[in-house]
C-alpha positions, 0 to 999 in steps of 0.5 A: 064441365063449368070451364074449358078443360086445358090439354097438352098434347105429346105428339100433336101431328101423329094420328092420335094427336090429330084426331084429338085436334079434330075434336078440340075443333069440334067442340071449342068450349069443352077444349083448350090446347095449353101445350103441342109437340112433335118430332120432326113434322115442322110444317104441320106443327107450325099449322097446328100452332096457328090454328090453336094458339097454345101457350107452349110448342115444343119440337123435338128435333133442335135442328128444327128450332130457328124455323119453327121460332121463326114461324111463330115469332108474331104470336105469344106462344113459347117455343122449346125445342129437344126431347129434355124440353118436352119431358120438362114441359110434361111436368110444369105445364098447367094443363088438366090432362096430358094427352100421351100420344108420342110413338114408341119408347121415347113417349116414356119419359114425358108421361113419368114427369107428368105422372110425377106432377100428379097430371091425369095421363090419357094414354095413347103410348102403349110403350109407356106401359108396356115397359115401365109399368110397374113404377108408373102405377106406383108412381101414379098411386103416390102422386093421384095421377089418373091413366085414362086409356085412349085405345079402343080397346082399353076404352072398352074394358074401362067403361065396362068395368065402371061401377063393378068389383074387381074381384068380380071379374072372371078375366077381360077379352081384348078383340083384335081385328087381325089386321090384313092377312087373316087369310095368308099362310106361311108362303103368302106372308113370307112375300108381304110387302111393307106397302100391303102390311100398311093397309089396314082394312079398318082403322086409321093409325099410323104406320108402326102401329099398323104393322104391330097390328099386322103382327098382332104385336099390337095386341100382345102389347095391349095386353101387358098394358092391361095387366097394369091399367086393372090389375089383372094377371096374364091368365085372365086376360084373353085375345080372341079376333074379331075382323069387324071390329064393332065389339071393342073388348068385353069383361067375363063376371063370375056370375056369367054375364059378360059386359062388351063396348061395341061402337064404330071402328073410329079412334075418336070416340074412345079419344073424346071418353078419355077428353071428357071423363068422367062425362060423355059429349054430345058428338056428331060421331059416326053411329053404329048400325048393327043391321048393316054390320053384316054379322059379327064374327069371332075366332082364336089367333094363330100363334103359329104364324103370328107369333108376336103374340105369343112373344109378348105373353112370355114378357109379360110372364117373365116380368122384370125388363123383359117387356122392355126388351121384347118392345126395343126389339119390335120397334127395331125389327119394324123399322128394318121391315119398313125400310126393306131390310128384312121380311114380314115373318122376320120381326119375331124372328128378331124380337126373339133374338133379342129376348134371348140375348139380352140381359135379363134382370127381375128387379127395375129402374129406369135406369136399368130400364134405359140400358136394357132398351139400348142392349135389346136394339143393339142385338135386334139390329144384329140379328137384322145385319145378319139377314141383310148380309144373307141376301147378298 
């Protein structure tokens, strides 16, 4: 890179958006943070902001606003509060690349101003896909925008697919790690606690993400986000699990051969591809050493106790605003696991519900889009009230 690569990162105190600091720290001459913003995470937001001097802080919750003005009125950095100022920013900010990495459905609309803006989109928000995909590609494909994935496994795949024919490609495997109770069966998962869900045995995320993993929700939402980052149909995208999490994702070829991406289970190193591309950095990252992996292991999921999988493939067959639906739902039924209102094996219980209760249309906009995600929480929510008003 001749010059600094300017960024702006959309959930800068969440975990992606920390280690993507992280990185900035580390290499300072490839790197310059333009934009930052938050939730509701004042104080470290007010650290971040001190640290990287951006142009631009932004916090979404208003309440926040006077302390964080307050905090910062010594430096000459704008300071924007509210969720309408942050999808602003995501589509007049002078950054080269957006870094997309707000949790859950409200990450949606700065990433579609930033499309919109012709912006490169390093994705790390699996909702966005997840439920407005259609008219983001499409978006994109007007506009030039480019969506480079930040997960791992999506990492993978475009790395393995780099300089091959689409139409080459027998199917894609994404690897899920299985999360923590691979072992359990159905009496041990009827007693988990959010305290063990939230205990993953190999990467560091944060706490919704963690249960999707826990779930395998997680995986079912990477696939629906596959389908759109490489065009692929739900037949040719496969899961199998793999519990050491060295082996990201592999592509199948029609000739036989098989591409994977293998590395150490650390989300910087798919962060700082996305960062760099279409270079690599010299890093200081963790290496891997395949004799002291152990052995790598692979098996098929078990739909039959983890059934958020399965949940996420019918979406993602029914098309339409169907993926919307089941993802409000999630998000609903985690935060109602979280916070105790319901069990482990109830979230697919509750996302269920929603997908057969809610209105399904084939034909999208995002204002339908919107309603549908309002409707889905609001049967999620029912059926979650239904379960609290059992135990007592």
């Amino acid at each position: 890179m001749n010059k600094p690569r300017k960024i702006a990162i959309f959930g800068s105190t969440g975990s992606i958006g920390t280690q993507t600091l992280d990185l900035v720290r580390k290499h300072p001459d490839l790197f310059r943070v333009e934009v930052l913003t938050a939730r509701n995470n004042l104080n470290l937001l007010i650290k971040q902001a001190n640290e990287f001097m951006p142009e631009t802080v932004v916090i979404a919750n208003r309440e926040h606003y006077d302390t964080l003005k307050s905090a910062l009125k010594n430096l000459t950095i704008k300071v924007l509060a509210g969720e309408e100022e942050i999808e602003a920013v995501a589509g007049s900010c002078s950054s080269d690349l957006v870094v997309a990495a707000m949790v859950g459905y409200a990450g949606m609309k700065p990433v579609i101003s930033a499309v919109g803006s012709g912006k490169d989109i390093a994705l790390a928000n699996k909702e966005t896909l997840v439920v407005a995909g259609e008219l983001i590609k499409n978006l994109a494909n007007k506009t030039g925008s480019r969506i480079l994935p930040v997960d791992s496994e999506h990492s993978a795949l475009f790395q393995c697919l780099e300089g091959e024919k689409r139409s080459s490609v027998e199917k894609i495997v994404l690897t899920a790690s299985g999360g923590p109770f691979l072992a359990y069966n159905r009496e041990q998962l009827l007693k988990v606690t959010p305290a063990q869900a939230l205990k993953h045995p190999n990467w560091e995320m944060g706490s919704k993400v963690t249960i999707d993993s826990a779930t395998l929700m997680n995986k079912g939402l990477e696939v629906i986000e596959a389908k759109w980052l490489f065009d692929m149909e739900p037949e040719k995208i496969d899961v199998v699990i793999h519990p050491q999490s060295i082996i990201h994702s592999l592509v199948y070829f029609h000739d036989g051969s098989v591409k994977a991406q293998l590395g150490m289970p650390d989300m910087r190193i798919p962060i700082l591809y996305a960062l760099a591309f279409p270079e690599r950095v010299v890093s200081e990252l963790p290496r891997l050493d395949l004799p002291a992996s152990g052995g790598l292991t692979f098996f098929k999921p078990d739909t039959s106790l983890f059934r958020s999988l399965t949940l996420a493939y019918n979406s993602l067959r029914a098309g339409g605003n169907m993926p919307c639906i089941m993802n409000a739902a999630n998000e609903v039924a985690v935060s109602g696991f979280l916070e105790g209102r319901t069990g482990f094996l109830n979230i697919p219980e509750v996302v269920e519900y929603a997908m057969e209760k809610t209105r399904f249309e084939k034909k999208v906009s995002l204002a339908a889009l919107e309603e549908a995600d309002r409707e889905s929480r609001s049967m999620a929510m029912e059926y979650i009230n239904r379960i609290t008003n059992n135990k007592r």
